[in-house]
Every structure is written in structure tokens, then in C-alpha cells.
C-alpha positions as a Markdown table, in Angstrom:
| # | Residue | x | y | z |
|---|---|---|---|---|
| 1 | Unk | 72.3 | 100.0 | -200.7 |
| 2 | Unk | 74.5 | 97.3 | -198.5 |
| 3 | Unk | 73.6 | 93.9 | -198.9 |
| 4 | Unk | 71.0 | 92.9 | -197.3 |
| 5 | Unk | 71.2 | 88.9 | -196.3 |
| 6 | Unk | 68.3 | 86.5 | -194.7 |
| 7 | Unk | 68.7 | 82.7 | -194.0 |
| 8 | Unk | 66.9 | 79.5 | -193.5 |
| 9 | Unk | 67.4 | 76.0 | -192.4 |
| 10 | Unk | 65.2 | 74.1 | -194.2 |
| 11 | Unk | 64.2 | 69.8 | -194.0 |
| 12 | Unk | 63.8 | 69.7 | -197.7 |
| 13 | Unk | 66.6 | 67.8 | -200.7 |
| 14 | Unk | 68.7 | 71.1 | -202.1 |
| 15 | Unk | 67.6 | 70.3 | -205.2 |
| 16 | Unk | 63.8 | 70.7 | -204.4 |
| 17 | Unk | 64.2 | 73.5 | -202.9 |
| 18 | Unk | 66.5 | 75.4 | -206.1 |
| 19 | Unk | 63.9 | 73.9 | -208.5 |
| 20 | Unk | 60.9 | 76.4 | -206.5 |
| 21 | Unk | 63.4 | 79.3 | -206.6 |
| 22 | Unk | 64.1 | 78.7 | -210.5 |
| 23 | Unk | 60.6 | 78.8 | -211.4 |
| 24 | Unk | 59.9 | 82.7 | -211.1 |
| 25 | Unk | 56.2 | 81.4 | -211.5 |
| 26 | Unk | 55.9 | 80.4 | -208.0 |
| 27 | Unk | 57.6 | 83.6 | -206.3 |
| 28 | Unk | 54.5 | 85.1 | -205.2 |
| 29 | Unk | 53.4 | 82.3 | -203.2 |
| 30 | Unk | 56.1 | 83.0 | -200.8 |
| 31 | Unk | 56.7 | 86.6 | -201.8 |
| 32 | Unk | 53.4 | 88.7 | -202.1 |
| 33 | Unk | 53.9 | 90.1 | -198.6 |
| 34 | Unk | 56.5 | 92.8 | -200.0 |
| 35 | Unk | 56.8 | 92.1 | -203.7 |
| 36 | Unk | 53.3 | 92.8 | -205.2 |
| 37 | Unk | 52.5 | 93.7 | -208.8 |
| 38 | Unk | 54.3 | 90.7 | -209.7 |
| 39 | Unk | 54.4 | 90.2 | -213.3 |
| 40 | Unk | 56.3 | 87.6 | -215.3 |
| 41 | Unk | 58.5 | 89.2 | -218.5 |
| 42 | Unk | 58.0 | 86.0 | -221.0 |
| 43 | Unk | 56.1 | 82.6 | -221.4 |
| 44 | Unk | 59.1 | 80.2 | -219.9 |
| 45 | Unk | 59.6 | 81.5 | -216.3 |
| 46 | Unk | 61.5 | 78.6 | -215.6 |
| 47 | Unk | 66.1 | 79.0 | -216.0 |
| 48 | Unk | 68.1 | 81.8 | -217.2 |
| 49 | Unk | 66.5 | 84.4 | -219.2 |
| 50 | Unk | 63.2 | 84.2 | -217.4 |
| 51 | Unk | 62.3 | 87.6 | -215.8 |
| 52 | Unk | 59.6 | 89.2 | -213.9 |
| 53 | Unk | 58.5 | 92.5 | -213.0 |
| 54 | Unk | 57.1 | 93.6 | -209.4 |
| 55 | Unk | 57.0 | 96.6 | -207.0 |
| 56 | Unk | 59.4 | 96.0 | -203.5 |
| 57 | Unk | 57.8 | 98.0 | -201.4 |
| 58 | Unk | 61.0 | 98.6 | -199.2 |
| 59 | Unk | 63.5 | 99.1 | -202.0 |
| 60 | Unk | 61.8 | 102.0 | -203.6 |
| 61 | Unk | 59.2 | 101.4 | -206.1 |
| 62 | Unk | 58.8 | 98.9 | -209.3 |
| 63 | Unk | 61.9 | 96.5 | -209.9 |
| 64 | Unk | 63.1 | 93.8 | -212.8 |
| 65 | Unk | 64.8 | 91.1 | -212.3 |
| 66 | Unk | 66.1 | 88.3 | -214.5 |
| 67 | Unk | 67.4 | 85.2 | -213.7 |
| 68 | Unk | 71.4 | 85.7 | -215.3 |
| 69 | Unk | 73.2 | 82.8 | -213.8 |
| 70 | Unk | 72.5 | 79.2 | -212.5 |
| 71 | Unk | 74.7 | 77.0 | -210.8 |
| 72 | Unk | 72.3 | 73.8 | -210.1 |
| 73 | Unk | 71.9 | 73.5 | -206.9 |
| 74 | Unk | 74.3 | 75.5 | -205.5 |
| 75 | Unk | 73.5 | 79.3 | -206.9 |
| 76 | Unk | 71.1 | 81.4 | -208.2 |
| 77 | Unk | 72.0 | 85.0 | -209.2 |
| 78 | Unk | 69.5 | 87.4 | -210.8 |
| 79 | Unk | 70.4 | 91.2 | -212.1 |
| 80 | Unk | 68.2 | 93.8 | -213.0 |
| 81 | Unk | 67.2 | 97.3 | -212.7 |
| 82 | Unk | 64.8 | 100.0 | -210.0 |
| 83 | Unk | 64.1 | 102.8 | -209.0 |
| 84 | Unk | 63.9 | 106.3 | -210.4 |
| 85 | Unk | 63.6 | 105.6 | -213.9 |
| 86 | Unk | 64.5 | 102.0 | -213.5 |
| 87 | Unk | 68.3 | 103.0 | -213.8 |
| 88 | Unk | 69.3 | 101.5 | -210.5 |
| 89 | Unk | 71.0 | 98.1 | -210.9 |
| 90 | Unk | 70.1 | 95.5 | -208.6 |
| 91 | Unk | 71.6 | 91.7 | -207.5 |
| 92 | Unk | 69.8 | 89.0 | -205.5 |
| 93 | Unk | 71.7 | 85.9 | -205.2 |
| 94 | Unk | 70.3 | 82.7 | -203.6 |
| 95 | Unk | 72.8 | 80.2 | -202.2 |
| 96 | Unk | 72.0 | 77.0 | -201.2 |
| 97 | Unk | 74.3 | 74.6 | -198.8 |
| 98 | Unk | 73.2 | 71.3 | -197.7 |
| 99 | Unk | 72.7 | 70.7 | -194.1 |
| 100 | Unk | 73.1 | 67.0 | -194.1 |
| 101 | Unk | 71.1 | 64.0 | -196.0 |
| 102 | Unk | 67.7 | 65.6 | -196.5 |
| 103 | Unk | 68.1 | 69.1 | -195.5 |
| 104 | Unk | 69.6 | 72.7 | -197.0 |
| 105 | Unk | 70.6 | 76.1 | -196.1 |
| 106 | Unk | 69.3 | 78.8 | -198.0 |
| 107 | Unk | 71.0 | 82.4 | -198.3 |
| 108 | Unk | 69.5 | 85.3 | -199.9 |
| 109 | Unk | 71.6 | 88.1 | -200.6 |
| 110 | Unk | 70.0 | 91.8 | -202.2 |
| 111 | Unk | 71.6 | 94.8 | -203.1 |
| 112 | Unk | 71.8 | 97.7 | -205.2 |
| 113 | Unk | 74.5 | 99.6 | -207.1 |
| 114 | Unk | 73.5 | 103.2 | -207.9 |
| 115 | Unk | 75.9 | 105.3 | -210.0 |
| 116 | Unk | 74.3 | 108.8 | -209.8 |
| 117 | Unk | 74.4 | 110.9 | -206.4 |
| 118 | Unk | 70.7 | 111.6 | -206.7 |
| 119 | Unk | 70.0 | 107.6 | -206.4 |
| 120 | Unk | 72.2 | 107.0 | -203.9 |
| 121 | Unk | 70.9 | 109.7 | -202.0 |
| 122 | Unk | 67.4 | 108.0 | -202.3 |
| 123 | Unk | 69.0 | 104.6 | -201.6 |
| 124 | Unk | 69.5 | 105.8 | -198.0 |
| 125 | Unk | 65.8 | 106.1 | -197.4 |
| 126 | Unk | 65.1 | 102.9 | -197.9 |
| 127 | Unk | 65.1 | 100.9 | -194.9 |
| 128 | Unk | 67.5 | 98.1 | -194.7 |
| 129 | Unk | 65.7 | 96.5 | -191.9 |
| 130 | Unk | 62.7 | 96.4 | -193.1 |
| 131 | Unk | 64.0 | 94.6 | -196.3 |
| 132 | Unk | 65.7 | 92.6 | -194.9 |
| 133 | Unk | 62.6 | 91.3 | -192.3 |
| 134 | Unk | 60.4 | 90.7 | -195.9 |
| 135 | Unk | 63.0 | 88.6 | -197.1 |
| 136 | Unk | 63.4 | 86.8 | -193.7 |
| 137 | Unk | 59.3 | 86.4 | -194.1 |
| 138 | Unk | 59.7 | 85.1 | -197.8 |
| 139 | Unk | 62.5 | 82.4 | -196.5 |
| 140 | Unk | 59.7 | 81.1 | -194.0 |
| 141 | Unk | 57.4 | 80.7 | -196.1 |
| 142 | Unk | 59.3 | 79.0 | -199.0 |
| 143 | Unk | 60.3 | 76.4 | -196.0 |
| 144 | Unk | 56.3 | 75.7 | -195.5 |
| 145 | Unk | 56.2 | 75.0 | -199.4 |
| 146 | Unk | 59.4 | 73.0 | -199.5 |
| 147 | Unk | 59.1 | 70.6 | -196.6 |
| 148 | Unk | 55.2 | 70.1 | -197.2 |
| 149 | Unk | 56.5 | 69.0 | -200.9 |
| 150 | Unk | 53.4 | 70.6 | -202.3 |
| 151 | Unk | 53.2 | 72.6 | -205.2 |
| 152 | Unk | 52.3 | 76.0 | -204.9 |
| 153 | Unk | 50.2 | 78.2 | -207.0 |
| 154 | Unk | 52.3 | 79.7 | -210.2 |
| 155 | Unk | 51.3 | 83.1 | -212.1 |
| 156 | Unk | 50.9 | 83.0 | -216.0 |
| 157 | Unk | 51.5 | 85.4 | -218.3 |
| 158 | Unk | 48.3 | 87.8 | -219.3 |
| 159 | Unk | 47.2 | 86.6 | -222.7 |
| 160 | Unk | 49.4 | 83.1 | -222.7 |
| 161 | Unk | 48.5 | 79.3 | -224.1 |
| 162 | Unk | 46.1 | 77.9 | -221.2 |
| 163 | Unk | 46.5 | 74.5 | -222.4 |
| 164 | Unk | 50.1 | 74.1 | -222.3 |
| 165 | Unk | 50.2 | 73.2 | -225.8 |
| 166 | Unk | 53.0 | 75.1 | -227.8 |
């Protein structure tokens, strides 16, 4: 698949607004429109390493993703794998300009680099537009949780310490 790009303006410091895009535990607050299912892959889904499994409903079925590089904050790039078999490598990168004194500019980028004919051909299905609306959506709604400076509500993993004690 192409890339697929969305941007935001958004009245929030840079580095507030990379800290709620590090944590994949708040991802479904601004997500669960088109990424349902969402699962997190390990205890600490806070920097690199941290992973998370969910179903995109316009890319074609169950995805992972895993947060592989981390340029604070300036860049977030996460690899994984979808589709058929989950043999379909996948890239969303997050970039993050500021805007002036209290304000950023947040890019998200999503594509896909199938190797076999058969998943390319079933890349084409997939509609681009439709993506790249949900991600639009998802930017929206992280600006609502970034300028408000609330919190949002964060996922845990099934079966993890409830107490936070280690």
C-alpha cells in the first residue's frame, strides 16, 4: 500500500504530545474508532520494545506493531507485521514539528511493504481513503486529549500487577 499521511495542528508543548504517542497504553482512547481488538504485547507499554496487537479495520485484518525507534520529540517509528498470515510488513511513523512556543505539528505516516503477488494483490482492496480518514479522526481526537492536558484512560495487560508494585 502507498503511504497513507494525516496531519494536525495542535496547541499542546511537543513534548506532551510525543509522551501520549509513546505510551501504546493510551492508543485506544484516540484510536478505537478503526483499531479495535487492541491488545498490549508486554507489561511496559511505555518506549521501544513496547508492542500491541489490534485489528485495522481498513488495512485488512489483525496487525502488530512495535515501537522500533524513538527520536524524543521529534519521531516515532513503529514496524510490524498484517495481514494474511501476518506476513505483511508494516511502518507507521509519527513526526512531530513545533508550531511556535506552545504548539506542534503532528504527521502520521502508514504503509505497507508486501513481498508476495498474492498480498499485494489484496493490498489494493484496501481502501486508502478510508485509512487515511481513521487516522485523520485519531489525530483529532489526540488534539482533544493533548490541549485539555488530561489524562486519558490506558489499557492493561490481561492478568498484570494491579497495584503497580513490581
Amino acid at each position: 500500500m502507498r503511504p497513507v499521511s494525516a496531519r494536525i495542528s495542535i496547541d499542546a508543548p511537543r513534548e506532551q504530545v510525543f509522551d501520549l504517542l509513546l505510551d501504546l497504553a493510551v492508543r485506544p482512547a484516540f484510536m478505537d474508532h478503526f483499531a479495535v481488538g487492541y491488545q498490549l504485547l508486554r507489561q511496559q507499554p511505555v518506549g521501544v520494545g513496547a508492542g500491541a496487537r489490534f485489528k485495522l479495520e481498513h488495512a485488512g485484518g489483525w496487525m502488530d506493531t512495535v515501537l522500533a525507534e524513538s527520536d524524543p520529540p521529534h519521531r516515532l517509528v513503529e514496524r510490524g507485521h498484517g495481514g494474511r498470515l501476518n506476513r505483511v510488513p508494516n511502518v507507521t511513523e509519527w513526526t512531530l514539528t513545533d508550531t511556535g512556543p506552545s504548539g506542534c505539528e503532528v504527521t502520521v505516516t502508514f504503509w505497507t511493504e508486501p513481498a508476495r503477488l498474492f498480498d499485494r494483490l489484496s493490498d489494493l482492496r484496501h481502501s486508502e481513503r478510508r485509512l487515511g480518514r481513521g487516522f485523520r479522526r485519531a489525530l483529532e481526537r489526540l488534539r482533544v486529549f493533548a490541549e485539555a492536558g488530561e489524562a486519558p484512560e490506558r489499557v492493561i495487560v490481561a492478568g498484570g500487577d494491579r497495584l503497580g508494585a513490581i
